[in-house]
KELODO-5619 format. One record per residue (C-alpha): x, y, z. Coordinates in nm, 4 decimals. Layout:
REM residues N
+----------+----------+----------+
|       px |       py |       pz |
+----------+----------+----------+
|        X |        Y |        Z |
...
+----------+----------+----------+
//
This chain:
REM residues 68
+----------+----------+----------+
|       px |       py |       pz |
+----------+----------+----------+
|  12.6701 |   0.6917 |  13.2233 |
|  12.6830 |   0.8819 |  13.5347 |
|  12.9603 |   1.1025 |  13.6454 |
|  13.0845 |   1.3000 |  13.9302 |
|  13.0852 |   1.6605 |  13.8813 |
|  13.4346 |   1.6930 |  13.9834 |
|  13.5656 |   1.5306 |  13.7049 |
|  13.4225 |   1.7569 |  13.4774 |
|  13.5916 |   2.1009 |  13.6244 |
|  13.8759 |   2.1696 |  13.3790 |
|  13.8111 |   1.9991 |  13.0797 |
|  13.8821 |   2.1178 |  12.7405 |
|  13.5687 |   2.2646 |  12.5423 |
|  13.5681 |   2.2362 |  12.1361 |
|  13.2991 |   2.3599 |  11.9045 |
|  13.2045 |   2.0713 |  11.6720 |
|  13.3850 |   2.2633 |  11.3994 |
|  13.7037 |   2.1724 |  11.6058 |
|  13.7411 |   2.5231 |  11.7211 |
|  13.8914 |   2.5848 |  12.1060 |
|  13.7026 |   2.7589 |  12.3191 |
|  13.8502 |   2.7415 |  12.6633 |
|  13.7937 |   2.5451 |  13.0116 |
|  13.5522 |   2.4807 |  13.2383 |
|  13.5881 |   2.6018 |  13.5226 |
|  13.2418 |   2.6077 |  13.7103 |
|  12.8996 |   2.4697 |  13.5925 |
|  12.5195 |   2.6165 |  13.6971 |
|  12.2655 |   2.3402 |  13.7794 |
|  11.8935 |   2.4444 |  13.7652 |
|  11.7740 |   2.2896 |  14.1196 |
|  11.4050 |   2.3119 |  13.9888 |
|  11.4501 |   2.0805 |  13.6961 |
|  11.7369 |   1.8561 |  13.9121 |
|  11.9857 |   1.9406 |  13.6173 |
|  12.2894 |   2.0846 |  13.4619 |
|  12.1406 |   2.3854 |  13.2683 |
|  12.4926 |   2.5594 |  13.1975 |
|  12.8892 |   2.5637 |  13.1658 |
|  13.0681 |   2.7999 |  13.2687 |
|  13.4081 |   2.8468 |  13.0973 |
|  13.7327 |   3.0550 |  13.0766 |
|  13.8587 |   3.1455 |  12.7695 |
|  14.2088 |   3.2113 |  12.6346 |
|  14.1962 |   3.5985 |  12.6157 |
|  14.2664 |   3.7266 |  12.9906 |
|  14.0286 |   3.4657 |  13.1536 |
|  13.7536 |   3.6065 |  13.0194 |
|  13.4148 |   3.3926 |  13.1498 |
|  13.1415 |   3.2876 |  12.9432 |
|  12.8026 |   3.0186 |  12.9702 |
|  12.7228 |   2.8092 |  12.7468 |
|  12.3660 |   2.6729 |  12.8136 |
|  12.4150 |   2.2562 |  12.8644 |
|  12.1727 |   2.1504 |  12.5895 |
|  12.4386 |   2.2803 |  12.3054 |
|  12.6382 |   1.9910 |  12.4703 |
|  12.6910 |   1.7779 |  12.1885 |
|  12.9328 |   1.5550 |  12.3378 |
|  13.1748 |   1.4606 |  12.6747 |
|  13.4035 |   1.1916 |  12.7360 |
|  13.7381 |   1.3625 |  12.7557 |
|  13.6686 |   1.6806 |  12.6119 |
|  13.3369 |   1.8815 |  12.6193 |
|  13.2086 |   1.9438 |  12.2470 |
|  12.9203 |   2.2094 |  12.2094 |
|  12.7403 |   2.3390 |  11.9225 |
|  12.7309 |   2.7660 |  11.9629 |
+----------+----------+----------+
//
């Protein structure tokens, strides 16, 4: 299912052990391939950044789940 990319800024991101890791908050798309290759995310402690390269997606519907 397609999706706007819009709808995917601010989502909550789990690890598939359930643990919270923060919220997106911008995403890098790889213009060569025509894809997302990364999300971009803020975590909890003083809105610290950090990527998380898109193929550790596991899973998004109304939370992003990754495998890190």
């Amino acid at each position: 299912m397609a999706r706007k990319i819009s709808e995917l800024y601010d989502m909550q991101v789990y690890t598939i052990d359930g643990l919270y890791l923060g919220i997106t908050d911008d995403f890098i798309f790889d213009d060569v391939e025509g894809k997302l290759a990364a999300l971009v995310i803020t975590t909890g402690r003083g809105g610290e950044k950090k990527t998380i390269p898109y193929d550790a997606v596991r899973a998004c519907k109304d939370i992003f789940i990754v495998q890190v």
